[in-house]
Every structure is written in structure tokens, then in C-alpha cells.
NULUMFI-192974 format. One record per atom (N, C-alpha, C, CB): residue number from 1; atom name; x, y, z. Coordinates in steps of 0.02 Angstrom, whole numbers, plus 50000, padded with zeros to 5 digits. Each point is the difference from the previous one (the first is absolute). Glycine has a CB too. Layout:
N
 num atome    px    py    pz
 NUM    CA     X     Y     Z
...
This chain:
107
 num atome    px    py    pz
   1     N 50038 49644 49909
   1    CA 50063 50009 49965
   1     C 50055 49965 50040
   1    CB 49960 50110 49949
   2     N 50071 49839 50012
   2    CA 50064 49963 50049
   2     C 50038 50012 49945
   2    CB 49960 49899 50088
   3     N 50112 50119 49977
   3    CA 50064 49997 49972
   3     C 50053 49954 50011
   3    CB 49971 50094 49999
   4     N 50056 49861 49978
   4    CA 50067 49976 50031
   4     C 50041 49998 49978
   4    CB 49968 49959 50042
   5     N 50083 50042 50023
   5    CA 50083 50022 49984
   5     C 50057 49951 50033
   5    CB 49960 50130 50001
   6     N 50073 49867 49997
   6    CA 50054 49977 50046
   6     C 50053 50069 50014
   6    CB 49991 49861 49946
   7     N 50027 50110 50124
   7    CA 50034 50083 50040
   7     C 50064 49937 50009
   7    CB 49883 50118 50094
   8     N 50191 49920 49911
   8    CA 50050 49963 50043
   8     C 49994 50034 50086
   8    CB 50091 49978 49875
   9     N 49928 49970 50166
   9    CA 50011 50027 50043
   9     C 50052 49994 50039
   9    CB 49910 50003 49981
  10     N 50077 50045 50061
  10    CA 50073 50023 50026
  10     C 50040 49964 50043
  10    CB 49957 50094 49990
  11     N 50091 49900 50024
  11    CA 50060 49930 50003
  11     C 50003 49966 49953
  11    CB 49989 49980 50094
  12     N 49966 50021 49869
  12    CA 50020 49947 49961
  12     C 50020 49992 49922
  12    CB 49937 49973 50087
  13     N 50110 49968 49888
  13    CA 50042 50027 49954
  13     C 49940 50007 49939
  13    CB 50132 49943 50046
  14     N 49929 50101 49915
  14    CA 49955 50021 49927
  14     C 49957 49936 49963
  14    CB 50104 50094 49971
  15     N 49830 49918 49991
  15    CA 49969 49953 49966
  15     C 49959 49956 50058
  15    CB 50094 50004 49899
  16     N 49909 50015 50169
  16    CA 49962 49970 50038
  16     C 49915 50023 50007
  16    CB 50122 49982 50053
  17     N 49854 50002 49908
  17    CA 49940 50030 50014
  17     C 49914 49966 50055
  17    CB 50073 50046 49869
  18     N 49905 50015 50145
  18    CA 49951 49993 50046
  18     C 49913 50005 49962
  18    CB 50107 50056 50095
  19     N 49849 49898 49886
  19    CA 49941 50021 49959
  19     C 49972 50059 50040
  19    CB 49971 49880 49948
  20     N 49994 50148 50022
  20    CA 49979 50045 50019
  20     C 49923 50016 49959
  20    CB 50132 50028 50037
  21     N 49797 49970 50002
  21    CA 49940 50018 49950
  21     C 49959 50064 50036
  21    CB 49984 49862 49952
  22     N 49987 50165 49996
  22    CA 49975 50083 50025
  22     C 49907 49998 49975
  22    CB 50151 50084 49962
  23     N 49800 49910 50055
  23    CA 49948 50011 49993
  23     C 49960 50051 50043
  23    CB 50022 49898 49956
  24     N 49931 50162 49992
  24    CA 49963 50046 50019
  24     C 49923 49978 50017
  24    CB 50083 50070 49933
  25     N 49879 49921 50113
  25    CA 49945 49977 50003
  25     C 49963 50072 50051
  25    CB 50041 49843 49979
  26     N 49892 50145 49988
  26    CA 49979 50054 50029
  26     C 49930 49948 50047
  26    CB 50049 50122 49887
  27     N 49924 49911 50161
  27    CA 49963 49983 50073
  27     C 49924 50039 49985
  27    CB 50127 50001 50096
  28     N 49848 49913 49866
  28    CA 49912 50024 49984
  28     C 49966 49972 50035
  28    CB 49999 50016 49900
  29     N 50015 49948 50173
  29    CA 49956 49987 50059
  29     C 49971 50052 50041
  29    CB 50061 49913 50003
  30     N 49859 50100 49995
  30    CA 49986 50058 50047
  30     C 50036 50009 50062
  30    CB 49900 49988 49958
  31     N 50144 49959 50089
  31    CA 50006 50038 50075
  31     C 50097 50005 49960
  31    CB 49877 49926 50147
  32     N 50154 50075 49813
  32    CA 50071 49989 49983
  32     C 50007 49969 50046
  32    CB 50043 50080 49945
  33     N 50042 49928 50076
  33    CA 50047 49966 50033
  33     C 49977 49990 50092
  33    CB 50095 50054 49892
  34     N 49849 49929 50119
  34    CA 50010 49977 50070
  34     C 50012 49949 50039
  34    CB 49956 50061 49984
  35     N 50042 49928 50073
  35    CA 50038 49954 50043
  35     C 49989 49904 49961
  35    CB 49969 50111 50133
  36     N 49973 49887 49857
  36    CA 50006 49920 49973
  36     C 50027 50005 49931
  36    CB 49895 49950 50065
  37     N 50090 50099 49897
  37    CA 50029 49987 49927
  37     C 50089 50008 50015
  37    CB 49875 50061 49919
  38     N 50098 49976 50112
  38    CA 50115 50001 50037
  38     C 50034 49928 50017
  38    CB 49980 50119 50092
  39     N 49986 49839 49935
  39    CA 50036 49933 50030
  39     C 49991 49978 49937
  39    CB 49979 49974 50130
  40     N 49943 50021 49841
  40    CA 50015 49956 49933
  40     C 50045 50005 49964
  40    CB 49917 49996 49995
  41     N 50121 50059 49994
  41    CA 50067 50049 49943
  41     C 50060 49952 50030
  41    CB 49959 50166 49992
  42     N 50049 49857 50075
  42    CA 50042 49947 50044
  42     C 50010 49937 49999
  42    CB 49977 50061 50052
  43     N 49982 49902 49941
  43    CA 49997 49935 50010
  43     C 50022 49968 49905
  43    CB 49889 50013 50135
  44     N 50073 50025 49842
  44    CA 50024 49989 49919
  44     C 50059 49999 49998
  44    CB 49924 50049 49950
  45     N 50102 50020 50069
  45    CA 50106 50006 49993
  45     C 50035 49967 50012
  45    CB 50007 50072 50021
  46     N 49969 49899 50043
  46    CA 50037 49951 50033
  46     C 50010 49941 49987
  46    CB 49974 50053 50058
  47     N 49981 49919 49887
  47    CA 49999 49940 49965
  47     C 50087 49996 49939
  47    CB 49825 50010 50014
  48     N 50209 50041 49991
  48    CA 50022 50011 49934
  48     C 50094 50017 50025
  48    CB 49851 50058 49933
  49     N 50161 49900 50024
  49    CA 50092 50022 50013
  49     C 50022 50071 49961
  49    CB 50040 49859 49998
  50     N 49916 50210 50050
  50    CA 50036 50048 49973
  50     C 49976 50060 50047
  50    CB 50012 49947 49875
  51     N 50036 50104 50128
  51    CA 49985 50077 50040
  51     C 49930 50037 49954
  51    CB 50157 50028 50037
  52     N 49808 49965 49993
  52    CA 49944 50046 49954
  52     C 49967 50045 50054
  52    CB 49965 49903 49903
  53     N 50040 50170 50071
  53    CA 49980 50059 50026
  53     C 49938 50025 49975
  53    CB 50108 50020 50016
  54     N 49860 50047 49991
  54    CA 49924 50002 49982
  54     C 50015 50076 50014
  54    CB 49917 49874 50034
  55     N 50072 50163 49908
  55    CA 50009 50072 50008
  55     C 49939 50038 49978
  55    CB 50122 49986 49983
  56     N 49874 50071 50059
  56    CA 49940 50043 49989
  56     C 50026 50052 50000
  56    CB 49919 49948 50044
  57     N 50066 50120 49927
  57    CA 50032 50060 49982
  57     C 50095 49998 50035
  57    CB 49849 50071 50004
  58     N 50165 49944 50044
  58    CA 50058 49982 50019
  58     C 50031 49962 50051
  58    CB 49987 50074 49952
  59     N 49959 49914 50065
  59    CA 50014 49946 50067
  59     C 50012 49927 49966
  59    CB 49910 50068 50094
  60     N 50139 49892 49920
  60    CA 50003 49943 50011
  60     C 49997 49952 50044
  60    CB 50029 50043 49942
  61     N 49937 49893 50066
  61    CA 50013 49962 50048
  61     C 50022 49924 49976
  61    CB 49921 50080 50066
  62     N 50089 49876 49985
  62    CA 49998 49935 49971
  62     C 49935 49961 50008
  62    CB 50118 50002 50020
  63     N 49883 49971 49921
  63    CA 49905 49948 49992
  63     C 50002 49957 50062
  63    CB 49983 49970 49852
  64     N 50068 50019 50179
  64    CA 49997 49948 50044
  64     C 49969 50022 50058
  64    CB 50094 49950 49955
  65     N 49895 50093 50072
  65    CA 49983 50051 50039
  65     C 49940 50027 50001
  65    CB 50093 50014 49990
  66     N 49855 49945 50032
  66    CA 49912 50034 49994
  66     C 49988 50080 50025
  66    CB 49954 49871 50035
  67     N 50103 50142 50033
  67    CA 49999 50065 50028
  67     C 50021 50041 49954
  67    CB 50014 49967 50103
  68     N 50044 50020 49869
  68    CA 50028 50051 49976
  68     C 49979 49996 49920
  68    CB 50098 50003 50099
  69     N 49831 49962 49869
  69    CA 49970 50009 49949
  69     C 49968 50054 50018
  69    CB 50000 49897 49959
  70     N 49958 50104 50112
  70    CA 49960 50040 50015
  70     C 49990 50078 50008
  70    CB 50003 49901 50029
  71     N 50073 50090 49976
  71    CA 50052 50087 50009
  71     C 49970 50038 49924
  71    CB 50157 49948 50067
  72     N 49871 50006 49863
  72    CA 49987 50015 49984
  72     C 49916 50040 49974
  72    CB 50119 49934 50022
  73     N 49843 50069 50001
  73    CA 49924 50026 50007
  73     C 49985 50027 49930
  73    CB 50002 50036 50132
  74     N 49996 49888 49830
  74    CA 49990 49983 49934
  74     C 49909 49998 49978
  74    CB 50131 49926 50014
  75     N 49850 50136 49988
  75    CA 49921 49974 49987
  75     C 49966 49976 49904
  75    CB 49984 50104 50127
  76     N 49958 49892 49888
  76    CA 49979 49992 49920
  76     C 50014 50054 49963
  76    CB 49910 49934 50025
  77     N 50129 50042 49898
  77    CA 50039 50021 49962
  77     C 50069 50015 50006
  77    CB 49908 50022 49980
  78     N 50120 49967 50070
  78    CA 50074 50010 50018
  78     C 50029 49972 49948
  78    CB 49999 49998 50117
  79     N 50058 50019 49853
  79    CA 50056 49955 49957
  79     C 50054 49956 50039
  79    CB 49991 50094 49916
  80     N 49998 49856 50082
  80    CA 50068 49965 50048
  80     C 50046 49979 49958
  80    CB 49940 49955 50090
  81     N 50122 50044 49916
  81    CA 50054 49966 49982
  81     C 50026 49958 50017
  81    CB 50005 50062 49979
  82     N 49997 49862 49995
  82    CA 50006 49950 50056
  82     C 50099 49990 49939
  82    CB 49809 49919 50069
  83     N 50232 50060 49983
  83    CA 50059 49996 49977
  83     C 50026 49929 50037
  83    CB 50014 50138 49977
  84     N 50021 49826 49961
  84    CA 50027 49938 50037
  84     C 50060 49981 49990
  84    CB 49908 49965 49998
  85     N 50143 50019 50041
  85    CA 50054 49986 49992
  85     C 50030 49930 50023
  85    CB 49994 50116 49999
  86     N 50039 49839 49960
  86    CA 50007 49952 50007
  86     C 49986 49917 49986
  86    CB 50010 50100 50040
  87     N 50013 49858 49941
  87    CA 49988 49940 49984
  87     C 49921 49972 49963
  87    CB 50095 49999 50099
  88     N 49865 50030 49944
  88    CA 49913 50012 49986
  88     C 49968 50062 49982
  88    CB 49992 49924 50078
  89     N 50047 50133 49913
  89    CA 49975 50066 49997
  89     C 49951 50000 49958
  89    CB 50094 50048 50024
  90     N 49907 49912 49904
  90    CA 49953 49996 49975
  90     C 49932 49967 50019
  90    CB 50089 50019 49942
  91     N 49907 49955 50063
  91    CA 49935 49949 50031
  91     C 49982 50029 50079
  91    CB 50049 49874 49928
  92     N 49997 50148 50103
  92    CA 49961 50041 50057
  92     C 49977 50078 49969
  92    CB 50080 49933 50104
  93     N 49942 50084 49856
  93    CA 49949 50075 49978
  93     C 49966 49994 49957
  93    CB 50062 50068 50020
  94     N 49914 49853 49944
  94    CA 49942 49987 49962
  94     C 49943 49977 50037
  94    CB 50070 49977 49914
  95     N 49955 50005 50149
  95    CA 49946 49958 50043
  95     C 49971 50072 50058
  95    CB 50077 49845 49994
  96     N 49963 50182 50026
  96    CA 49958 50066 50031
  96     C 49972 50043 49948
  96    CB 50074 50006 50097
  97     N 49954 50011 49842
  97    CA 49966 50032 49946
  97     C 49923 49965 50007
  97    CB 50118 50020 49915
  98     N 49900 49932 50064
  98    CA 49913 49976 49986
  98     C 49942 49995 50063
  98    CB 50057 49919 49905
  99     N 49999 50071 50169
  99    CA 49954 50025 50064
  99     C 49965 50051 49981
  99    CB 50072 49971 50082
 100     N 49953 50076 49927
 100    CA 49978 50068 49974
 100     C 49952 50016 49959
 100    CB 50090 50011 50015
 101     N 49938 49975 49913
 101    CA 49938 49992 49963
 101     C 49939 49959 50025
 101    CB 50079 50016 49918
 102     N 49945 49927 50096
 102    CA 49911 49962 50017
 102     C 49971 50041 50055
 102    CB 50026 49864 49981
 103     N 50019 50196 50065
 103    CA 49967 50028 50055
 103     C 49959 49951 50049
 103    CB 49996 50098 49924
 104     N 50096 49874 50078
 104    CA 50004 49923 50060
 104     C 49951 49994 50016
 104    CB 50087 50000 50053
 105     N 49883 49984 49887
 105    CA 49937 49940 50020
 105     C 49954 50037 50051
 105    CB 50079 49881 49993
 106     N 49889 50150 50007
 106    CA 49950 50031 50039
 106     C 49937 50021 49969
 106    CB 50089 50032 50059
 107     N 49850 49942 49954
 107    CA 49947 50013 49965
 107     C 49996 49953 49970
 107    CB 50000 50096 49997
């Protein structure tokens, strides 16, 4: 399920808007979120002109961040929320969406 929006942000004048994309993906790799599928998440984000975060029940972190994917202790079936903000938001939360789904390539 993706959503997108545009948010204004703050300083800045009215009608300035920021893209903004929201996708729910859920984690059908037997080991979930560990340390190599973490850099892979990372290394994807980083390709992309935008803030994209990765949420699991309430913890957030940033994708850019393999450690702090790891915090989250996202196993098989977890729901993640990958959120993107900015210039690429879209295309960086279609391209970790589908990490995910393919269950970065493993097996």
C-alpha cells in the first residue's frame, strides 16, 4: 500500500512543497532484518535524493544506517514502513519496497 503526499515545510513560504511517499511492506525472508540485508537497505537509500526512514512498531530509524536498521529487530513477518521524503522519495521507497519483497535477493 503506497501513499503520496506533499507536506510544506517549515521556514518555508506557503505553497512550498516537499514530496513525500509512504509504503507498508511486510518481511517474508526467513532470517528478517539482519546485518547484510541491513547494508543492502542502506546502500539502496543512498542512491536517492531523499530522507527515507524505515519504521517497525514504534521505533524509527534512518535507512541510511545498517546499525540502526538493526535496532530495529525486524524479524520474519514484521510490517515495515518505509517513508520518503524529498526530491526522490518516490523512487527510493519503490526501490527498497521491492528489496524487501524480493527478500534481497537471498536464496
Amino acid at each position: 500500500m503506497a501513499t503520496e503526499r506533499e507536506s510544506e515545510m517549515p521556514g518555508r513560504s506557503a505553497g512550498w512543497r516537499v514530496p513525500e511517499c509512504v509504503r507498508r511492506v511486510t518481511l517474508t525472508n526467513p532470517c528478517g532484518l539482519h546485518a547484510a540485508a541491513a547494508v543492502q537497505l542502506a546502500a539502496t537509500a543512498i542512491r536517492f535524493k531523499a530522507e527515507t526512514t524505515v519504521i517497525c512498531k514504534v521505533v524509527s530509524v534512518s535507512a541510511l544506517h545498517p546499525c540502526g536498521l538493526l535496532m530495529l529487530k525486524a524479524g520474519r513477518g514484521s510490517l515495515l514502513c518505509i517513508h520518503g521524503r524529498g526530491e526522490e522519495a518516490e523512487a527510493a521507497v519503490l526501490a527498497i519496497s521491492r528489496l524487501i519483497q524480493e527478500e534481497f535477493q537471498e536464496g
